[in-house]
Backbone as CSV, one residue per row, in Angstrom:
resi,resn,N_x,N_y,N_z,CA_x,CA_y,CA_z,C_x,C_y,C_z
1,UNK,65.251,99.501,111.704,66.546,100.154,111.685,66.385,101.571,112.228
2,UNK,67.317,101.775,113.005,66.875,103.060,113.780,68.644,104.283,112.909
3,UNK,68.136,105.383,112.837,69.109,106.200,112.311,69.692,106.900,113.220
4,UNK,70.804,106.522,113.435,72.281,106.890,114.545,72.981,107.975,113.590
5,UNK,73.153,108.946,114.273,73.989,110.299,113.613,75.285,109.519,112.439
6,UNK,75.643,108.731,113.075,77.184,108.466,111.971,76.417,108.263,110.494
7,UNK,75.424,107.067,110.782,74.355,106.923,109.539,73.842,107.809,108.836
8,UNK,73.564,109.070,109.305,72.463,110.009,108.514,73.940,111.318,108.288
9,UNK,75.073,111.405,108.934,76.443,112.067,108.958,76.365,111.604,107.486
10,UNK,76.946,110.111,107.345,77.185,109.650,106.114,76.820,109.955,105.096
11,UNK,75.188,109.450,104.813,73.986,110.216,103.810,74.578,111.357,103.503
12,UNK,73.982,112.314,104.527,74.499,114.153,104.554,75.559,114.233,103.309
13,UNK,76.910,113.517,103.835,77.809,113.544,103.276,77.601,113.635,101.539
14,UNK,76.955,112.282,101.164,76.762,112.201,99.655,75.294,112.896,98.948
15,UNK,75.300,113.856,99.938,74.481,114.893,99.042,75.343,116.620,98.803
16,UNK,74.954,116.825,97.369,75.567,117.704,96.887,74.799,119.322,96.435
17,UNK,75.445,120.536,97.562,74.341,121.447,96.689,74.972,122.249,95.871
18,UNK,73.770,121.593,95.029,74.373,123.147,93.709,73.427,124.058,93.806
19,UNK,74.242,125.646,93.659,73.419,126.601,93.712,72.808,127.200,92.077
20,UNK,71.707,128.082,92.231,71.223,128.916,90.974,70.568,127.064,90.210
21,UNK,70.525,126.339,90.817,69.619,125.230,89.642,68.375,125.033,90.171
22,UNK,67.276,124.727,89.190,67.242,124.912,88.238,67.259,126.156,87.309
23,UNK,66.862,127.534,88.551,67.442,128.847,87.972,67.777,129.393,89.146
24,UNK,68.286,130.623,89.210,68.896,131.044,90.198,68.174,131.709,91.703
25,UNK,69.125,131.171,92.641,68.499,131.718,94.176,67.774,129.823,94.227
26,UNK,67.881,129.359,93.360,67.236,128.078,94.142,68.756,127.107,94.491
27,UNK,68.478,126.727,95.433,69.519,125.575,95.965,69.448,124.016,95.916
28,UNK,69.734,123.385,94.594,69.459,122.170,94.231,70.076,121.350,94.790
29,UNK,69.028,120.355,95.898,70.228,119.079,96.603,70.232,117.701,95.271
30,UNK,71.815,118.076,95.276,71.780,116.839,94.089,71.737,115.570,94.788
31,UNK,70.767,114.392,94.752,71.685,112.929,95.879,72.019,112.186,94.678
32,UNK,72.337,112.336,93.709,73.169,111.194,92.922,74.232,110.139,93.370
33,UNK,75.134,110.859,94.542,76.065,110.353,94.827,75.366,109.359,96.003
34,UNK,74.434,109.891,96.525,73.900,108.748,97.429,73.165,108.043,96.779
35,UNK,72.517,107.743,95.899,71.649,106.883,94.858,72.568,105.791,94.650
36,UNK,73.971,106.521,94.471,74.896,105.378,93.269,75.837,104.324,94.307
37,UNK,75.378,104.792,96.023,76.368,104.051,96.797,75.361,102.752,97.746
38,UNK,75.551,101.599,97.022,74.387,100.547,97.684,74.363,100.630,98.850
39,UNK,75.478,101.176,99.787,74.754,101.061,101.444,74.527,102.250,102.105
40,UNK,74.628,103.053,100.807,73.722,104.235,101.510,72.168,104.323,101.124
41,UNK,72.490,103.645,99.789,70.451,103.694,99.052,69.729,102.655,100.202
42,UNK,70.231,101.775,100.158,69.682,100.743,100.963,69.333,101.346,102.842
43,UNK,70.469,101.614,103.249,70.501,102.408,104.294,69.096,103.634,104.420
44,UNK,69.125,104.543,103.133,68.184,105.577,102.947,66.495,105.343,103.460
45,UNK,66.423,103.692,101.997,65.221,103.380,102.203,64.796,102.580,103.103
46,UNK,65.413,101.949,103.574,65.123,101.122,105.038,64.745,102.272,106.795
47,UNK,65.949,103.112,106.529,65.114,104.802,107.432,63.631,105.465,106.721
48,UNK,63.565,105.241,105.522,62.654,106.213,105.150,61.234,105.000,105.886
49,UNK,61.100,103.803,105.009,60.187,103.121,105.523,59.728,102.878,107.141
50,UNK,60.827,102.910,107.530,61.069,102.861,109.389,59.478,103.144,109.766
51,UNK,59.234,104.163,110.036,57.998,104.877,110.674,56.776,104.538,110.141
52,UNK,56.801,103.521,108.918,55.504,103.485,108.262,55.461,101.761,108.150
53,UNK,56.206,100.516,108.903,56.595,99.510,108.476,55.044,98.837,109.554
54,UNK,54.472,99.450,110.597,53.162,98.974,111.122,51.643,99.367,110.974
55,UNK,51.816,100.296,109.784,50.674,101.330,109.531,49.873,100.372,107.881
56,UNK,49.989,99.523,107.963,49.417,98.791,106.850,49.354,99.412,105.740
57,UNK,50.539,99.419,105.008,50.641,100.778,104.016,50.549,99.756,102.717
58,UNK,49.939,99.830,102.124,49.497,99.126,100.929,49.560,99.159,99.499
59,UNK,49.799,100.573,99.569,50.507,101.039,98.305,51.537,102.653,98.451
60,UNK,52.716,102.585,97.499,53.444,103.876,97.857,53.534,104.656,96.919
61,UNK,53.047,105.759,96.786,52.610,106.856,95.629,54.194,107.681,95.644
62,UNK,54.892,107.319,94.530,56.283,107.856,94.235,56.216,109.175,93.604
63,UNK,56.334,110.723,93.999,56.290,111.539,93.344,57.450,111.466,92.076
64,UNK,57.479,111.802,90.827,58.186,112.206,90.017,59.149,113.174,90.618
65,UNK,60.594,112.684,89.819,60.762,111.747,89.736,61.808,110.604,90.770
66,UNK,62.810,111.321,91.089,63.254,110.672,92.594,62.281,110.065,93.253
67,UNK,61.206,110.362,93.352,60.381,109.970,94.178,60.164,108.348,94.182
68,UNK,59.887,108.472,92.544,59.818,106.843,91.846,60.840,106.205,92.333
69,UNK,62.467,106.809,92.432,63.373,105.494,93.132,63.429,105.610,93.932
70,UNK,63.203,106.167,94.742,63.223,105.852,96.228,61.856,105.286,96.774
71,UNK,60.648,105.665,96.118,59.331,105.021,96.643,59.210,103.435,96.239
72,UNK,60.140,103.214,95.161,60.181,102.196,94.516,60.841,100.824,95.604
73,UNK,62.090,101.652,96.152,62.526,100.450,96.994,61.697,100.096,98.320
74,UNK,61.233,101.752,98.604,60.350,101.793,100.272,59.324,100.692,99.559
75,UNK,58.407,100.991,98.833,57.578,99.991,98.544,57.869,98.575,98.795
76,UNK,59.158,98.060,98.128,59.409,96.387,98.009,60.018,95.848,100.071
77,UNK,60.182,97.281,100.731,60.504,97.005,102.149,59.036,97.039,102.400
78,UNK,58.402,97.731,102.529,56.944,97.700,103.273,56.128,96.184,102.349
79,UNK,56.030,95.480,101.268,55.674,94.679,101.086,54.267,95.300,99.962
80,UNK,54.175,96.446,99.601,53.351,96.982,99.131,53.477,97.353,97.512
81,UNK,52.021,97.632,96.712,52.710,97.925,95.499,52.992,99.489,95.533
82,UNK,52.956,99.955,93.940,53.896,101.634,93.841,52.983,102.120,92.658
83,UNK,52.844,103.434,93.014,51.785,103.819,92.297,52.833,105.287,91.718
84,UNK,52.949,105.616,90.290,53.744,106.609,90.246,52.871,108.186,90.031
85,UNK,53.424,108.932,90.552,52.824,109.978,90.326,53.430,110.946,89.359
86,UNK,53.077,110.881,88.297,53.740,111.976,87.292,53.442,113.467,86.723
87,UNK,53.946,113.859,86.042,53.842,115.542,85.425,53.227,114.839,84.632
88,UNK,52.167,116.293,84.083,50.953,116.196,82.986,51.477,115.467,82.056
89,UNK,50.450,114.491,81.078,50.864,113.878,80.084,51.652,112.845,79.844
90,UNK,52.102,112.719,81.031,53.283,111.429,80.948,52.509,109.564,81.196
91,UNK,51.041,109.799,81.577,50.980,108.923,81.702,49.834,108.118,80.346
92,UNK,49.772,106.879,79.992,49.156,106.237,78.793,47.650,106.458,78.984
93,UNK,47.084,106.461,80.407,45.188,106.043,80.091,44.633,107.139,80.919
94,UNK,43.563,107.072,81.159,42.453,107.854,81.956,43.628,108.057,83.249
95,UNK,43.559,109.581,83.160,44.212,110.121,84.463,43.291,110.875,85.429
96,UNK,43.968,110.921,86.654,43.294,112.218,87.441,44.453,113.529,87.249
97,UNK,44.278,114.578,87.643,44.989,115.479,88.005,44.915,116.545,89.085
98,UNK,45.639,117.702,89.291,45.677,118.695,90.197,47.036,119.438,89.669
99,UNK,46.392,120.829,89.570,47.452,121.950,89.673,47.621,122.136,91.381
100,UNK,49.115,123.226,90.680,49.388,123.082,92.072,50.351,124.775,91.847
101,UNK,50.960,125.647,92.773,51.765,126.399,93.005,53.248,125.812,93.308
102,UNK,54.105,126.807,92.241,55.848,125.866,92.728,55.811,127.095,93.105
103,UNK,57.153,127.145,94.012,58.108,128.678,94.179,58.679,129.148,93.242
104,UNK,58.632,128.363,91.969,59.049,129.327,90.386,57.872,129.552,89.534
105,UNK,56.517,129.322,89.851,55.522,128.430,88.838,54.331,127.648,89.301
106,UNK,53.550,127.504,88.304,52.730,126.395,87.931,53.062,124.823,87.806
107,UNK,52.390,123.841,88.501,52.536,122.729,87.568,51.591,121.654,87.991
108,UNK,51.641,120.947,87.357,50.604,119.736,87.284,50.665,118.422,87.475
109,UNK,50.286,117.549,88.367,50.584,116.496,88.734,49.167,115.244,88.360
110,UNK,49.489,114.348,88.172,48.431,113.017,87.554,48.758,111.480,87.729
111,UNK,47.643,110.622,88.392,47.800,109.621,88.384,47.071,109.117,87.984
112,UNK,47.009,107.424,87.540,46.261,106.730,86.587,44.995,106.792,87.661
113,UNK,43.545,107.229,86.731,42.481,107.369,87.440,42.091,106.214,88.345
114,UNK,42.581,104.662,87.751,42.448,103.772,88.449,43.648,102.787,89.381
115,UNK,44.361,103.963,89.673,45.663,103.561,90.825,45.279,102.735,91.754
116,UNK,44.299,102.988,93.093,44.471,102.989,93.746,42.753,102.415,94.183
117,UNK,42.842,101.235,94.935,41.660,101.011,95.344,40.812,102.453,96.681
118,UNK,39.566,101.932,96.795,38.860,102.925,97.600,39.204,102.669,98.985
119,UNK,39.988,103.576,99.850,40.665,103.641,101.283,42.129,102.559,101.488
120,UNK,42.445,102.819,100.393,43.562,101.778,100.422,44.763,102.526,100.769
121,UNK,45.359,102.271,101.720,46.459,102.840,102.571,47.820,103.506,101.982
122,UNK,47.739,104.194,101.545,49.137,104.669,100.777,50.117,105.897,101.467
123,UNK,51.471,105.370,101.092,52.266,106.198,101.594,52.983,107.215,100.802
124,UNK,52.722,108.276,100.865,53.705,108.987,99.449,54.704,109.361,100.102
125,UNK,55.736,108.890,98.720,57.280,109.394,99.050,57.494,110.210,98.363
126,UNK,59.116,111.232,98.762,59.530,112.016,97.863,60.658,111.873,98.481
127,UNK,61.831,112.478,97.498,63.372,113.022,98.044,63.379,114.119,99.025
128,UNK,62.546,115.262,98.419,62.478,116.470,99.112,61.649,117.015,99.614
129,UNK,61.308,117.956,100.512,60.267,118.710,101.320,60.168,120.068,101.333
130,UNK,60.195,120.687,100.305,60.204,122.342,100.174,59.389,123.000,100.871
131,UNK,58.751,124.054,100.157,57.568,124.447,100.257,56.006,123.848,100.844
132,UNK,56.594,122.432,100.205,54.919,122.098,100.580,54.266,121.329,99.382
133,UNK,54.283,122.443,98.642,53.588,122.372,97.637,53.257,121.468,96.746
134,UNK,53.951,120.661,96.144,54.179,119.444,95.696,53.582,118.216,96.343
135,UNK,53.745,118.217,97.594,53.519,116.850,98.395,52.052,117.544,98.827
136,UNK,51.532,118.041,99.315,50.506,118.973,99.087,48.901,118.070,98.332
137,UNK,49.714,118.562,96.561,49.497,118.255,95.755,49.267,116.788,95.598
138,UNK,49.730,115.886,95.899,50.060,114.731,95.482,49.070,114.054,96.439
139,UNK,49.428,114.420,97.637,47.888,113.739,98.941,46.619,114.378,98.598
140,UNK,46.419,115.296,98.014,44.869,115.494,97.688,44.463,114.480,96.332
141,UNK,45.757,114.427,95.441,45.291,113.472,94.065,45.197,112.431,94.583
142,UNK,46.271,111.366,95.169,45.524,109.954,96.376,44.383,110.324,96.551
143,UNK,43.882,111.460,97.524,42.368,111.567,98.349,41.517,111.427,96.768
144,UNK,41.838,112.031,95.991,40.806,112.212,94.939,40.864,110.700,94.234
145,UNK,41.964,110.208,94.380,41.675,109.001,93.213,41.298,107.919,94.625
146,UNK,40.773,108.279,95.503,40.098,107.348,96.444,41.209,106.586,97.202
147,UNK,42.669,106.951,97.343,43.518,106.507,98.447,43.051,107.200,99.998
148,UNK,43.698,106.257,101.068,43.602,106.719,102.393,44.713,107.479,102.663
149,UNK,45.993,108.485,102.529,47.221,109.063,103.081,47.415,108.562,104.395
150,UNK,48.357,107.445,104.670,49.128,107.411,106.055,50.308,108.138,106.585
151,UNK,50.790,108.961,105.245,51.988,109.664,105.553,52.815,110.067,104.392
152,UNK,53.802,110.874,105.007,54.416,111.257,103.734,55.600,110.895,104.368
153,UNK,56.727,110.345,103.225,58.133,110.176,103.738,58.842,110.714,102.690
154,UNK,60.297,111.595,103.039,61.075,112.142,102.207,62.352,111.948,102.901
155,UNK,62.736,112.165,102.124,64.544,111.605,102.631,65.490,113.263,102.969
156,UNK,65.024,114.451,102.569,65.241,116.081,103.151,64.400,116.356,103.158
157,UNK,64.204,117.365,104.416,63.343,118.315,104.384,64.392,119.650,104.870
158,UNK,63.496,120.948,104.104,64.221,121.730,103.922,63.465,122.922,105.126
159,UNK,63.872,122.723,106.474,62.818,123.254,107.874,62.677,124.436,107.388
160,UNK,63.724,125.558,107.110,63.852,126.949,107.018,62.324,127.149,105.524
161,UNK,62.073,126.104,104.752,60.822,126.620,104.326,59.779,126.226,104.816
162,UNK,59.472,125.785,105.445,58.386,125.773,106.277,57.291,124.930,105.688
163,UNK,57.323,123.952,104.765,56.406,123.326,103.880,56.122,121.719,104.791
164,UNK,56.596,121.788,105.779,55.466,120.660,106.787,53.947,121.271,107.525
165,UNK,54.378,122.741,107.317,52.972,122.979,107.259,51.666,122.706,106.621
166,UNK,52.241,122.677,105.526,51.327,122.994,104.467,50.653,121.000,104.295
167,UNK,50.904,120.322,105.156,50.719,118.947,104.686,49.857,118.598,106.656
168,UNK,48.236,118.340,105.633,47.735,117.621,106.594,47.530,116.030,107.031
169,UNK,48.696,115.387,106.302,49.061,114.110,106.746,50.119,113.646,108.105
170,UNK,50.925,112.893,108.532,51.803,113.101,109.460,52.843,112.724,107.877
171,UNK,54.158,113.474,108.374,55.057,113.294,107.582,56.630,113.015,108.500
172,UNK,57.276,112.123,107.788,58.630,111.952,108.476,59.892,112.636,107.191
173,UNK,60.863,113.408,107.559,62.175,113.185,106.680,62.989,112.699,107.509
174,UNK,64.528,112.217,106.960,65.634,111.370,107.314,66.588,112.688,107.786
175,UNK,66.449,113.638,106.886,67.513,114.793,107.183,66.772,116.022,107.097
176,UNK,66.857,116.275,108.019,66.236,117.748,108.067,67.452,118.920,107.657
177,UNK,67.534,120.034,106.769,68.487,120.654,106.573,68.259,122.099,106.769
């Protein structure tokens, strides 16, 4: 499926920003409204997977927590399983982890120590593309828990911060804003 302006117009459309959330000067893209409309979710994750549907992607590392639904469906399109990536503590057994720098903060990201076989092809998703930092974060914990990174896919990226720098994987977003 290839993304034609009316298509990604649409999307655009059912995303919402609120300003000052989670505190102020930050600009929160809400996509609820695109989550809750089946031919736009469907639409979303069928673009997001696009670029990664010949790269033998084998498993899809869902950042917390959007990440999880949207990595969740890319996963069942690519044919692969889903590996979640969560904030400290959230998960039941032997974890890995990595701190990381937010633009408000500290925080900490962890996956089950035994996610992911050794060079096994994974794609991490997210909703968003800030800073960096986060997705960053999340491809060194794959590298550490012995995944291969084929890419990162997010459904915004936010160009004016400049956080595709900061990612030495290839990465695709759907909307650049």
């Amino acid at each position: 499926m290839a993304a034609d302006e009316s298509t990604l117009d649409r999307l655009r459309a059912l995303i919402v920003d609120v300003p000052d959330f989670p505190r102020a000067g930050i600009m929160f893209r809400d996509i609820t409204a695109l989550l809750g409309d089946a031919a736009a979710l469907h639409d979303t994750a069928m673009l997001m997977a696009a670029p990664y549907r010949e790269t033998g992607v084998a498993v899809v590392a869902g950042i917390e927590s959007r990440g999880f639904i949207l990595g969740g469906i890319v996963a069942d399109i690519l044919g692969a399983g889903f590996v979640p990536v969560r904030k400290s503590g959230r998960l039941p057994r032997a974890t890995l982890s990595v701190s990381y720098e937010l633009e408000y903060g500290e925080a900490v990201l962890e996956v089950h120590a035994d996610a992911m076989a050794r060079g096994q092809r994974t794609l991490i998703v997210d909703d968003l593309l800030a800073t960096g930092g986060t997705a960053a974060a999340a491809a060194a914990l794959v590298e550490r828990a012995g995944g291969a990174v084929v890419g990162l896919s997010f459904l915004i990226e936010l160009a004016g911060l400049h956080g595709a720098a900061r990612l030495r994987s290839p990465h695709s977003a759907l909307l650049v804003m």
